[in-house]
C-alpha atoms as an extended CHARMM CRD file, in Angstrom:
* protein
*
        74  EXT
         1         1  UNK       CA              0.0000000000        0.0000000000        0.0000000000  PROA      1               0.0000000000
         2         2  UNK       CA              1.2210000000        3.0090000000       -1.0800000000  PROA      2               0.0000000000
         3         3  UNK       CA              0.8800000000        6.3290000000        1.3300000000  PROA      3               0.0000000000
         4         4  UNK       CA              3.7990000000        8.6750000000        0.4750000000  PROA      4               0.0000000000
         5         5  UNK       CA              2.7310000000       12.0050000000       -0.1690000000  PROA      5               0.0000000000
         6         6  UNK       CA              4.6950000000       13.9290000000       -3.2730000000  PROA      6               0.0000000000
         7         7  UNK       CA              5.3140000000       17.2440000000       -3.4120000000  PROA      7               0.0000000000
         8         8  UNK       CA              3.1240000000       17.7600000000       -6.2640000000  PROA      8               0.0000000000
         9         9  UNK       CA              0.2800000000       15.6940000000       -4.4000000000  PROA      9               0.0000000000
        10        10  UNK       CA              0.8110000000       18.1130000000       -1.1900000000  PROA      10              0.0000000000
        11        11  UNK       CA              0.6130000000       21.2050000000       -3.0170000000  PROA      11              0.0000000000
        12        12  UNK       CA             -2.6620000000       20.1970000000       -4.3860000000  PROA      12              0.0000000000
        13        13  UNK       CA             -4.0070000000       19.1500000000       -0.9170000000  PROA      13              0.0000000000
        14        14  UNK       CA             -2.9200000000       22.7220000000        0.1420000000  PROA      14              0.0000000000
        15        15  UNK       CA             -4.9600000000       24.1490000000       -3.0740000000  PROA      15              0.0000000000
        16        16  UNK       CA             -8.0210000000       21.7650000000       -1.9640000000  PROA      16              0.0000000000
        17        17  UNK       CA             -7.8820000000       22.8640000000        1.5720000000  PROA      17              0.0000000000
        18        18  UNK       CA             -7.2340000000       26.5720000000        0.8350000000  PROA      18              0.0000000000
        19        19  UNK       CA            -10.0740000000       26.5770000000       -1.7620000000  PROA      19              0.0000000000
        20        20  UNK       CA            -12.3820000000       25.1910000000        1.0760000000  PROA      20              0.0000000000
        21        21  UNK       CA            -11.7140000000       27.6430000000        3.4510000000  PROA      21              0.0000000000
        22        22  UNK       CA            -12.2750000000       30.4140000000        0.5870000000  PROA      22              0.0000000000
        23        23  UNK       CA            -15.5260000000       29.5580000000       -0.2330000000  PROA      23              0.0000000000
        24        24  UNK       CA            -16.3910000000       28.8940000000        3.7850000000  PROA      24              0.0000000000
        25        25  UNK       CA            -15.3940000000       32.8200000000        4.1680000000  PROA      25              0.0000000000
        26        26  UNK       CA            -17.6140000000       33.8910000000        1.4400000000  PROA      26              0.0000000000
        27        27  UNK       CA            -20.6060000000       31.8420000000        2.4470000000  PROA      27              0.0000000000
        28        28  UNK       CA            -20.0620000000       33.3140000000        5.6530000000  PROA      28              0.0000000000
        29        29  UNK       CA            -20.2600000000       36.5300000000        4.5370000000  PROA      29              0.0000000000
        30        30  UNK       CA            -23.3390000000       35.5650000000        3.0950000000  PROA      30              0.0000000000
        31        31  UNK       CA            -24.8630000000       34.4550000000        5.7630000000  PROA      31              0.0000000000
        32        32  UNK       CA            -24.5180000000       37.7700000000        7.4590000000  PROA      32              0.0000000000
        33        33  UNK       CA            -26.1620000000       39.5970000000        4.9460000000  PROA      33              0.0000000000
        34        34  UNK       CA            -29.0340000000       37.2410000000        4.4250000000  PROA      34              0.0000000000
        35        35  UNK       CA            -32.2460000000       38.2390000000        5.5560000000  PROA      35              0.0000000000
        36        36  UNK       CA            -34.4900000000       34.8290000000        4.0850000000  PROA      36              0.0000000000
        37        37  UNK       CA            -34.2370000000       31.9680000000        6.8360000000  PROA      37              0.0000000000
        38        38  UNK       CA            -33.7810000000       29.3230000000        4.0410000000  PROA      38              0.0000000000
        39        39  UNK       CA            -31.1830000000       31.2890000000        2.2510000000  PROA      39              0.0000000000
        40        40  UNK       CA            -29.4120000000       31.3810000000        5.2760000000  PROA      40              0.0000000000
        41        41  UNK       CA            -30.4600000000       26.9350000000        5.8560000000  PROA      41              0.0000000000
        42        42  UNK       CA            -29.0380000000       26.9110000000        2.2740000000  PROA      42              0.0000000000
        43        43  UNK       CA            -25.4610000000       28.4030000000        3.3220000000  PROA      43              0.0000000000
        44        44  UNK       CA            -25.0650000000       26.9810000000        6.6590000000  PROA      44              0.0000000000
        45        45  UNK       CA            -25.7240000000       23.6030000000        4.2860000000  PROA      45              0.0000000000
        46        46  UNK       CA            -22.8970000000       24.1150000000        1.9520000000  PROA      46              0.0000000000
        47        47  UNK       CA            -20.7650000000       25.3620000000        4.7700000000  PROA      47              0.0000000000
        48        48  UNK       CA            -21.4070000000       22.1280000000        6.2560000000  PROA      48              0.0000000000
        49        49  UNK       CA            -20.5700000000       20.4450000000        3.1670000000  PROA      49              0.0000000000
        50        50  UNK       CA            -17.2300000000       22.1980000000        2.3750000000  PROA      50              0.0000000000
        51        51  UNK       CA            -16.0740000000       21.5360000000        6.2680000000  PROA      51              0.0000000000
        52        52  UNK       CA            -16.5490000000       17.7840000000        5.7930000000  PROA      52              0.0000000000
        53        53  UNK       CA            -14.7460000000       18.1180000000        2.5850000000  PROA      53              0.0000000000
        54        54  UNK       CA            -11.8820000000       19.7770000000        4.0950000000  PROA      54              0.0000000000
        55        55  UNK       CA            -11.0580000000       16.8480000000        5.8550000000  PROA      55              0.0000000000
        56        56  UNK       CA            -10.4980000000       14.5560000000        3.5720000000  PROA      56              0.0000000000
        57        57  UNK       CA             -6.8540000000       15.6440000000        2.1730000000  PROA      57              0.0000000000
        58        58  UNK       CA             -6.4390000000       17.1290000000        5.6480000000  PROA      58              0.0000000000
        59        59  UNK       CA             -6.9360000000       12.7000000000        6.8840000000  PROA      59              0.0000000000
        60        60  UNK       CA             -4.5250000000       12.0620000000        4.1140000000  PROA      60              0.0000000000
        61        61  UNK       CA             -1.7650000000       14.0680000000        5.3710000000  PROA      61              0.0000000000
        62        62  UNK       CA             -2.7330000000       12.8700000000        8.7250000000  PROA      62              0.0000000000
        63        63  UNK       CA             -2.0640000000        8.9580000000        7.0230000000  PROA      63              0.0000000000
        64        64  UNK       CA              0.9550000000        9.7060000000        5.6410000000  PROA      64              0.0000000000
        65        65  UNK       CA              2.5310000000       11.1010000000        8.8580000000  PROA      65              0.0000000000
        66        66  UNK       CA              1.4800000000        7.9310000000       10.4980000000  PROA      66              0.0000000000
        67        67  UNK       CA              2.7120000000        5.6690000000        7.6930000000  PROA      67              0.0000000000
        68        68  UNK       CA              6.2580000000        7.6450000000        7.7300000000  PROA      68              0.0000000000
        69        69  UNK       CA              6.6190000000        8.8520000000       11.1480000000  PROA      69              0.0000000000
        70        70  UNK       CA              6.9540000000       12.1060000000       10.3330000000  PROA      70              0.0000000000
        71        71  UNK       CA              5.4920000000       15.8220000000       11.9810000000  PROA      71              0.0000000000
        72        72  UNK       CA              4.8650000000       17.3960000000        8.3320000000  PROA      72              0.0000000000
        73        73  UNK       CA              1.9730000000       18.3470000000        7.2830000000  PROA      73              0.0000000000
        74        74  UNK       CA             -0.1750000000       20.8300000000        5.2960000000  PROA      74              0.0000000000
C-alpha cells in the first residue's frame, strides 16, 4: 500500500484545503447579509458540506505522517 505524499500531491491538498476555506469565508459573509431563513439553511448547508470536505486531504496528510513517522503536514 502506497501512502507517500509527493510534493506535487501536497501542493494540491494545500490548493483543496485553501479553496475550502475560501468559499467557507464567502458563504459566511453571506450568511450575514441574508435576511431569508432558508437562504441562510441553504449556506449553513454548503458550509457544512465544504467543512466535511476539508477533511479529507487534511486525513490524508494525517495517514501519511502515520505511515512515515513524520510531523509534516499541510
Amino acid at each position: 500500500m502506497r501512502f507517500a505524499i509527493t510534493h506535487n500531491e501536497k501542493d494540491e491538498l494545500q490548493k483543496q484545503l485553501k479553496a475550502a476555506e475560501q468559499q467557507i469565508k464567502n458563504l459566511l459573509d453571506r450568511v450575514v447579509d441574508a435576511t431569508s431563513a432558508s437562504v441562510v439553511r441553504a449556506y449553513e448547508a454548503r458550509i457544512e458540506k465544504l467543512e466535511r470536505q476539508k477533511l479529507v486531504p487534511i486525513k490524508r496528510v494525517e495517514k501519511n505522517r502515520a505511515a512515515d513517522g513524520t510531523a509534516a503536514g499541510l
